[in-house]
C-alpha positions in Angstrom: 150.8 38.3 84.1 147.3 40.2 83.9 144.7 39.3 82.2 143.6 42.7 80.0 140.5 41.0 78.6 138.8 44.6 79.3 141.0 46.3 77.3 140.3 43.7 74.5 136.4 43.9 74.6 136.8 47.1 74.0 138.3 46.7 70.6 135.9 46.3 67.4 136.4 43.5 64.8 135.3 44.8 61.4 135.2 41.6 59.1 135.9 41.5 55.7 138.0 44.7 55.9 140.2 45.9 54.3 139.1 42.6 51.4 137.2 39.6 52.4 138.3 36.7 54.8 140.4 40.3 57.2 139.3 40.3 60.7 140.5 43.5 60.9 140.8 44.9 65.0 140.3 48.4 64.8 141.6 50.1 67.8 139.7 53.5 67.8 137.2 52.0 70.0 139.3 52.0 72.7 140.8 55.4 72.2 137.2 56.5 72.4 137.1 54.9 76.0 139.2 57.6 78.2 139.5 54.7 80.8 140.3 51.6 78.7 143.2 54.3 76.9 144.2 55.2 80.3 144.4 51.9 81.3 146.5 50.4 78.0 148.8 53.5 78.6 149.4 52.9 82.4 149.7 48.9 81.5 152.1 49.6 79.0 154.1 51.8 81.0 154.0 48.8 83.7 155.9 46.6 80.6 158.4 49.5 80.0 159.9 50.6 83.3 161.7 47.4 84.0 163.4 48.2 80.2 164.8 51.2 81.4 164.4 53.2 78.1 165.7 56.2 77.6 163.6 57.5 74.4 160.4 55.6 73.0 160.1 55.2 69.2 156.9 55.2 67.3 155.9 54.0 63.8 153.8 56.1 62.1 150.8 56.2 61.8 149.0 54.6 64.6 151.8 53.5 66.7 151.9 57.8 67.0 149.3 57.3 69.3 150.5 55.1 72.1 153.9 56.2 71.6 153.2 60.3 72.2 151.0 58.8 75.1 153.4 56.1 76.6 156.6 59.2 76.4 154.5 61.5 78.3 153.6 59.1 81.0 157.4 58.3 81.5 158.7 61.3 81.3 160.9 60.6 78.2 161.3 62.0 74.6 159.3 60.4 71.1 161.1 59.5 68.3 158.6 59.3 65.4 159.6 56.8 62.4 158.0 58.3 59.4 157.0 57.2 55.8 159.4 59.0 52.9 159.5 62.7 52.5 157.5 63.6 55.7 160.8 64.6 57.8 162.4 68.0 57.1 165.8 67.9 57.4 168.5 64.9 56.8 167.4 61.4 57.6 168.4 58.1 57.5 166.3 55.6 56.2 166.0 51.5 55.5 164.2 50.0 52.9 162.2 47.1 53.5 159.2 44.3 51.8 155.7 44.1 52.3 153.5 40.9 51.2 152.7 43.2 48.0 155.8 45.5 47.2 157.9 47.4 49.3 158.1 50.6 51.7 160.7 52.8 53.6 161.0 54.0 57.0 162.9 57.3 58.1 164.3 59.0 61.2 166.5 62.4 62.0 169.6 61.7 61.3 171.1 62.2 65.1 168.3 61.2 66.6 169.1 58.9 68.6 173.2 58.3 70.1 175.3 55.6 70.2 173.8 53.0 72.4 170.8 54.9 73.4 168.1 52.3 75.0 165.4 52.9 72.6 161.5 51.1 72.9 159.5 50.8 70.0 156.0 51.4 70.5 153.5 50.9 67.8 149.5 49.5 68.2 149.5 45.9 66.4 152.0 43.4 65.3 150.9 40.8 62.8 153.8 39.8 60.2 156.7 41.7 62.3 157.9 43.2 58.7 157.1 47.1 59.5 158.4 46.3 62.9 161.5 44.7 62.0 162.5 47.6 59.9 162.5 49.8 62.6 164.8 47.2 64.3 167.3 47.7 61.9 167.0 50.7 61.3 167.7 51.9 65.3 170.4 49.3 65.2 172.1 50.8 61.9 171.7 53.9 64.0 174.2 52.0 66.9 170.6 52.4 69.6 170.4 49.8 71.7 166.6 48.4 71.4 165.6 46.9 74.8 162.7 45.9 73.5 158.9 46.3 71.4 156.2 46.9 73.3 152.3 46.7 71.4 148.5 46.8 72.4 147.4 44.2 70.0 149.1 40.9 68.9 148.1 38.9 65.8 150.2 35.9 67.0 149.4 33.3 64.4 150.5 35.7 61.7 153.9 35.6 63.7 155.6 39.4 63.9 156.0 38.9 67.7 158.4 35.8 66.8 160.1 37.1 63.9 161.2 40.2 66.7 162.2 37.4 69.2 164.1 35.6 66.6 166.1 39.1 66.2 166.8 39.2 70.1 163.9 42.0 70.6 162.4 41.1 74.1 158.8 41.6 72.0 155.1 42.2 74.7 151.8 42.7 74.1 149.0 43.5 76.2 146.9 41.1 74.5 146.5 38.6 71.6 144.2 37.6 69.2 144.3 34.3 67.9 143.1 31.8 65.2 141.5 34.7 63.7 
């Protein structure tokens, strides 16, 4: 596999954010590179051809961003997965926990069709739960998920293994650990 340690020095650790003892990895710093972006886009892409999906899904908000990019650079359509009452129209929808409370994800209904092969793109995965959700809530859908591709993996907080556990081929382009 390649080594993408120049796509990680090019994100930022802010400590202590969003509360003390968060190394949180802020990705805009590599947006702002049109070259690193590039590159995570085109590396991604590598990840998704052999998946053969037919429609990338997002989940808002940052995951938007690779997602809009990694669809146009295949060729293929974006489904976005949005927070409650930003669709127009009928959705679907799956309820789901946080550490502190709980949140919803939403989709068209019709979005997607019987065993469409769906990728979910999204920027991070630390504990899988946001992730998951959108699992279950393509599956409930009857997609077929081929797999979850993201930039950034917090592996010790262990999302990428809760999406294995679920049968969700899960890749990153890199990790950070211990952190």
């Amino acid at each position: 596999m390649r080594s993408n340690d120049d796509l990680k020095a090019l994100i930022r650790t802010i400590p202590d954010f969003p509360k003390p003892g968060i190394q949180f990895r802020d990705i805009t710093t590599l947006l702002l590179d049109g070259p690193g972006f590039a590159a995570a886009v085109d590396r991604l892409g590598e990840l998704a051809v052999p998946l053969a999906p037919q429609l990338i899904v997002s989940i808002e908000a940052r995951g938007f961003i690779f997602g809009a990019a990694l669809a146009k650079h295949l060729g293929l359509g974006l489904l976005p997965l949005r927070k409650p009452g930003k669709l127009p129209g009928a959705t679907i929808g799956i309820d789901y926990a946080l550490e502190y409370g709980h949140d919803r994800l939403e989709m068209h209904e019709g979005a997607v069709g019987p065993e469409m092969r769906v990728l979910i793109v999204d920027d991070l995965i630390a504990t899988g739960g946001t992730a998951l959700a959108a699992v279950n809530l393509l599956r409930h859908a009857h997609a077929h998920v081929v797999g979850a591709l993201f930039a950034i993996d917090l592996p010790d907080l262990g999302g990428a293994e809760l999406l294995r556990t679920q049968g969700v081929l899960t890749e990153s382009l890199f990790a950070f650990e211990g952190e």
